[in-house]
C-alpha positions in Angstrom: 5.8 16.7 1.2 9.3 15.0 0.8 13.2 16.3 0.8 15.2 16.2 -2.2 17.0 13.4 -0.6 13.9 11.6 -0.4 13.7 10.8 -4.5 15.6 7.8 -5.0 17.0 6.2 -8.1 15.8 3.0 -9.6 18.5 0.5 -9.5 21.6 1.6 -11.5 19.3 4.2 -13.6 18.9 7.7 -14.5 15.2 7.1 -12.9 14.5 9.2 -9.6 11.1 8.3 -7.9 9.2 9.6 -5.1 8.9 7.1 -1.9 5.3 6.8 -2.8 4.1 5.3 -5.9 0.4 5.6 -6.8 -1.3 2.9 -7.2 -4.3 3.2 -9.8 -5.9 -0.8 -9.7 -9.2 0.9 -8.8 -9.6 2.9 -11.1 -12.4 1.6 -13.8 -14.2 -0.5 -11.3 -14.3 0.9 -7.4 -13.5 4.0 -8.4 -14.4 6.4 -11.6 -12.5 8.3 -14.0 -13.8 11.5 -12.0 -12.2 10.1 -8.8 -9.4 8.6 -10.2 -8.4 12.2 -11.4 -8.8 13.5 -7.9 -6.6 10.9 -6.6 -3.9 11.4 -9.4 -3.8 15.4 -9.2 -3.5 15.2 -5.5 -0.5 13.0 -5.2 1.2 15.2 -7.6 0.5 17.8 -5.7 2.4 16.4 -3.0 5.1 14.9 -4.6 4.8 11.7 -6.0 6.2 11.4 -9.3 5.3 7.4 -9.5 2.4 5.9 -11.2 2.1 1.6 -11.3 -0.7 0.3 -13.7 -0.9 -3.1 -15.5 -2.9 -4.2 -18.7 -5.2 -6.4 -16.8 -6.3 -3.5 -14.5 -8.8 -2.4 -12.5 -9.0 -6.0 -10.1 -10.3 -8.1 -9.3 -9.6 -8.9 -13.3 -13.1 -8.8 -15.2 -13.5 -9.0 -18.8 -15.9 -6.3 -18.9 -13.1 -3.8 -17.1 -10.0 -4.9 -18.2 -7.6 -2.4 -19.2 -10.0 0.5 -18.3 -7.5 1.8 -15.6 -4.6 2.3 -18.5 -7.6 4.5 -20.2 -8.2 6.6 -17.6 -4.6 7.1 -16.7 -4.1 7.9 -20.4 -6.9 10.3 -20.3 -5.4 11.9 -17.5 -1.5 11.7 -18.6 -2.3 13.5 -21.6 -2.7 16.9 -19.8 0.3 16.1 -17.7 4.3 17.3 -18.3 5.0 13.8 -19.5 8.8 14.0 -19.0 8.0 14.9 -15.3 6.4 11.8 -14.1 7.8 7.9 -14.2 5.0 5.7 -15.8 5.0 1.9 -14.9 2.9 -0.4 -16.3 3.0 -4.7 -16.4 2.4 -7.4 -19.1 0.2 -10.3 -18.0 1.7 -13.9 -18.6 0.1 -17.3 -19.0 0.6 -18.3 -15.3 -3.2 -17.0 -14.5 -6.2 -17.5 -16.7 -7.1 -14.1 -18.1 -8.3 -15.5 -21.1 -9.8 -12.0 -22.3 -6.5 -10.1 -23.0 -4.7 -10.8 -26.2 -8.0 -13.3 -26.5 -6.1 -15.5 -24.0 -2.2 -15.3 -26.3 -0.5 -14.9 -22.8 2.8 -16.5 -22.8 5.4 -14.2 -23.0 7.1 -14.5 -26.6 7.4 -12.2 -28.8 4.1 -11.4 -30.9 2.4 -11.1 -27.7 5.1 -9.2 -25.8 4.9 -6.3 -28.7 1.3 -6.6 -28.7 1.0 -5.2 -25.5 3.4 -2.6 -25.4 1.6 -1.6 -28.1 -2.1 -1.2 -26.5 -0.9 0.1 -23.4 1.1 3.1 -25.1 -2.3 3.3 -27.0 -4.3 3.6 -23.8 -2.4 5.6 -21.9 -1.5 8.2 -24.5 2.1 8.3 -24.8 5.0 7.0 -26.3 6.8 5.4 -24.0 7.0 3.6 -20.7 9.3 4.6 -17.9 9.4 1.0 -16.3 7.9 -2.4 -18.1 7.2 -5.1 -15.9 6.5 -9.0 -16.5 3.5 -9.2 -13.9 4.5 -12.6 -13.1 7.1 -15.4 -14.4 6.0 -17.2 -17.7 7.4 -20.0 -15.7 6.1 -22.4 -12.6 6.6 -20.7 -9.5 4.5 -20.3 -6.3 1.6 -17.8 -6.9 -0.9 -15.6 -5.1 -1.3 -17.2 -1.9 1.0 -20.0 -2.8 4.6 -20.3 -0.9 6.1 -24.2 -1.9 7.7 -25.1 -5.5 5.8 -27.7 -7.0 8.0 -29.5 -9.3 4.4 -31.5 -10.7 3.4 -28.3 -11.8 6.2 -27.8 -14.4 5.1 -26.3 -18.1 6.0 -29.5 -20.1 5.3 -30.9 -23.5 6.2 -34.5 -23.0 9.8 -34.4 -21.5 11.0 -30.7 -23.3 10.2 -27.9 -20.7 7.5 -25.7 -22.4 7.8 -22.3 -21.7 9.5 -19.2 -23.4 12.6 -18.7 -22.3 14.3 -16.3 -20.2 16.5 -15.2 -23.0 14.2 -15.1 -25.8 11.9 -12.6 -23.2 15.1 -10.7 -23.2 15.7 -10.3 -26.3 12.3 -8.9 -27.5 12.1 -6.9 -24.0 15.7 -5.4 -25.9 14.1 -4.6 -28.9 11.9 -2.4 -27.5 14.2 -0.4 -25.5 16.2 0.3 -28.5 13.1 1.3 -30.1 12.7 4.1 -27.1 9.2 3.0 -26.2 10.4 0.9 -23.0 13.1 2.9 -20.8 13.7 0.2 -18.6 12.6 -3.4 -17.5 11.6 -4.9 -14.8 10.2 -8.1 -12.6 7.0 -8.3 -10.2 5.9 -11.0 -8.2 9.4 -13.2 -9.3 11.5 -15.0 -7.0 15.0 -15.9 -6.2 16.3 -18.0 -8.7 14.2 -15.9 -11.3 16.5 -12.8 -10.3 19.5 -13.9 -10.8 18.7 -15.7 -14.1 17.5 -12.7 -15.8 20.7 -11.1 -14.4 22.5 -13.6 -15.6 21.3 -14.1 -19.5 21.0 -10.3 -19.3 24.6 -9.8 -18.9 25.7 -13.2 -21.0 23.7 -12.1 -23.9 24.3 -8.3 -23.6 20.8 -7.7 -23.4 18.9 -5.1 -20.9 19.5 -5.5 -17.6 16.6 -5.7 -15.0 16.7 -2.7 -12.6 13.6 -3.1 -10.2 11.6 -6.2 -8.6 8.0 -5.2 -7.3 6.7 -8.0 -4.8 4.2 -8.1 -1.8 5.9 -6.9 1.1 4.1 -6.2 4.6 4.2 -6.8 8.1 2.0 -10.1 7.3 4.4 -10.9 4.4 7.9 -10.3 4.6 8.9 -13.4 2.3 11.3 -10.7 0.6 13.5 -11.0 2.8 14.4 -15.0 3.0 16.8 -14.0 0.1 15.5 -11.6 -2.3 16.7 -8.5 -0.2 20.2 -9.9 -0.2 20.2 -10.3 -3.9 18.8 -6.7 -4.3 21.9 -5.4 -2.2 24.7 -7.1 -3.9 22.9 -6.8 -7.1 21.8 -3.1 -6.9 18.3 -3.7 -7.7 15.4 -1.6 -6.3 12.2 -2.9 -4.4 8.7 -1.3 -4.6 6.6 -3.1 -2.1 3.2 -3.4 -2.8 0.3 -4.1 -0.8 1.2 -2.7 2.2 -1.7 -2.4 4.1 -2.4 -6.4 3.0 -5.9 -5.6 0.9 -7.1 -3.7 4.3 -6.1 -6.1 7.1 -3.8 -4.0 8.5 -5.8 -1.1 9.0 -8.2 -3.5 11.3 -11.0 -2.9 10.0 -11.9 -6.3 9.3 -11.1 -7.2 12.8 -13.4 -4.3 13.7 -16.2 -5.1 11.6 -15.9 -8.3 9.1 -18.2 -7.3 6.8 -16.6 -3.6 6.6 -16.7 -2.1 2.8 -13.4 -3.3 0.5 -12.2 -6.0 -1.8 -12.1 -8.7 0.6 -15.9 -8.1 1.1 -17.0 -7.0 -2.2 -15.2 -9.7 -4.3 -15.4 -12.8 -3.2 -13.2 -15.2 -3.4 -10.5 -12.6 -4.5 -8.5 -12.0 -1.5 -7.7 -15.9 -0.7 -4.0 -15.0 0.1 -5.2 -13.5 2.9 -7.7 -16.2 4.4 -5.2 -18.3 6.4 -5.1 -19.1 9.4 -2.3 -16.8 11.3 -3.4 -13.5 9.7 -6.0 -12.8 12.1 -3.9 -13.3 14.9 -1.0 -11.2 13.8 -3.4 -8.7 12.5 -4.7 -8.3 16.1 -1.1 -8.2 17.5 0.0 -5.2 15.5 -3.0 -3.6 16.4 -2.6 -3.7 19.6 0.9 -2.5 19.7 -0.4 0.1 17.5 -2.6 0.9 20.0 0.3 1.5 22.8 1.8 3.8 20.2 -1.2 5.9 19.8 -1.3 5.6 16.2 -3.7 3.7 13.4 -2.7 0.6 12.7 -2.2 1.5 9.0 0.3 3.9 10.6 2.3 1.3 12.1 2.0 -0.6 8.8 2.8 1.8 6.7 5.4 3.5 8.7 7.3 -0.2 8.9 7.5 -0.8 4.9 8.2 2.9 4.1 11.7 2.6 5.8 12.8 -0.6 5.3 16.5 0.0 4.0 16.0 -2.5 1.2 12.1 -0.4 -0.1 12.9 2.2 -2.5 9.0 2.9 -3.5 5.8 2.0 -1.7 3.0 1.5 -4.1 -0.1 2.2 -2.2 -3.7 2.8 -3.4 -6.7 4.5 -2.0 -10.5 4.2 -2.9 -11.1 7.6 -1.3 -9.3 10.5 -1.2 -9.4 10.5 2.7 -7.9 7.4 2.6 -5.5 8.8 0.6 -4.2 11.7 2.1 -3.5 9.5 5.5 -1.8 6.8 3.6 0.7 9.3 2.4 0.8 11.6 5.4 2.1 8.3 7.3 5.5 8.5 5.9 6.2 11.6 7.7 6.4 8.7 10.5 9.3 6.7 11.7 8.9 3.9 14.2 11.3 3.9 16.9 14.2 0.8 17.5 11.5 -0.2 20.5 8.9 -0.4 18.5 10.7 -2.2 15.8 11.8 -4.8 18.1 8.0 -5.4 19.4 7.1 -5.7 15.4 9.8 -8.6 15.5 8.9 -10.8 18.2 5.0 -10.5 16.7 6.4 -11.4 13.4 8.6 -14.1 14.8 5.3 -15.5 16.9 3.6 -15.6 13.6 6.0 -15.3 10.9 4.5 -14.6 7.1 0.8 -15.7 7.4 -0.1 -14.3 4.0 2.0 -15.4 1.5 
């Protein structure tokens, strides 16, 4: 399925991915540990070599599921080459109210940092982890959804800022690479000056150095790049893009049918990021030029984060394997500078609606 030349290095490290990354936040709750095999054996077969999980997985986050998809992936990994495939998985923080993991111990010091490096190499049957992320700032930052800094927000006790630092996060975070059961380390759903500061400790301190930033990226978010994709390039950090396809929306099938089968219909309330105002109308846009191309719309979608300069990994996900094999197969497609240009004046008419 992909060139030699396609497999591209994380950041500055001996780490070689496929363009694709599998996406496993189904598995446990839409989809079963029978399917969820299917799914993994198939993109091995064609090439991908990248697996993304998190502890709080399957979503939408439920007590009664969490962590089943790092069990299932476990149960499958274990009758894998291990050395052969790059395992990510995430560590929740305190900034959303999972009070069922760690029995709600979420900030991000060091008992609790351990804890679930721990659980997760337990559940997923290994030793190590290719690629630790911290699923989201321990900090106040915009979330889900969420797009202005809040200063009323801030984590404080009294006047002292409460919150673990960036440093002390480090310095566990470098305990367990030295320990070999974390390879590398990385940030998802950070921001700007969160970037450079763990860059910045990182090298004061001489502690690991990030390598990787996995945010939203789509054609209805492309927040990455007012500033992120800059630091990436001067930096040399990689990007994995998730949620390409913007939970559905840009395959138009909610503009088809609103009451279509997925997450936006079968949880509610769980896809709020996405129920603003301008997403319908650039949602019917790309369609429509879609539609002049004679492709899907989750072609054009696809197609435009695969081969953005700045993307070195796609995570995409799949409750079917149907779905599947077309979400992959759209990489083999490149847009055209026309087309490109089209997907620009649509996004400047209607820039970011789902932040």
């Amino acid at each position: 399925m992909f060139d030699k030349k396609d497999y591209r290095n994380v950041g500055d490290t001996p780490l070689k991915v496929s363009p694709i990354t599998l996406g496993t936040m189904t598995y446990g709750d839409q989809n079963t540990q029978a399917e969820a095999f299917q799914q993994l054996d198939y993109a091995l077969e064609k090439g991908i070599n990248s697996f993304d999980l998190a502890e709080m997985y399957p979503v939408p986050p439920k007590k009664e599921t969490c962590t089943r998809t790092e069990t299932i992936f476990g149960n499958w990994l274990a009758k894998q080459k291990r050395d052969h495939l790059i395992v990510s998985t995430k560590i929740a923080g305190p900034r959303r109210n999972i009070d069922w993991i760690r029995e709600g111990n979420l900030s991000l010091n060091k008992k609790n940092i351990l804890q679930s490096v721990e659980d997760s190499l337990r559940r997923m049957q290994t030793d190590y982890i290719d690629l630790l992320y911290l699923h989201w700032p321990e900090r106040n930052v915009p979330m889900f959804g969420e797009y202005k800094f809040d200063p009323s927000l801030e984590y404080k006790d009294g006047e002292k800022i409460n919150w673990v630092s960036i440093e002390k996060q480090l310095d566990v975070l470098g305990q367990l690479v030295k320990e070999g059961k974390v390879r590398f380390i990385a940030l998802s759903n950070e921001w700007a000056w969160g970037v450079m500061e763990f860059l910045r400790v990182a090298r004061e301190k001489k502690l690991p150095i990030i390598c990787n930033i996995q945010n939203n990226f789509s054609l209805i978010n492309r927040i990455a790049e007012l500033g992120l994709t800059e630091i990436m390039f001067r930096e040399n950090l990689s990007f994995f893009a998730y949620s390409p396809l913007g939970f559905g929306h840009l395959s138009g099938k909610y503009i088809k049918n609103p009451t279509s089968k997925g997450r936006v219909t079968l949880f509610k309330g769980y896809a709020k990021r996405f129920d603003k105002p301008g997403v319908q109308k650039a949602v019917s846009a790309y369609i429509k030029l879609a539609e002049r191309m004679e492709i899907s719309p989750a072609c054009l979608a696809l197609s435009f984060v695969y081969h953005q300069w700045f993307v070195t990994s796609t995570v995409i996900g799949a409750t079917n394997l149907n779905q599947l094999k077309e979400n992959i197969d759209a990489y083999k497609f490149e847009l055209d500078k026309n087309c490109l240009s089209k997907i620009d004046e649509i996004h400047l008419s209607c820039m970011n609606p789902a932040p």
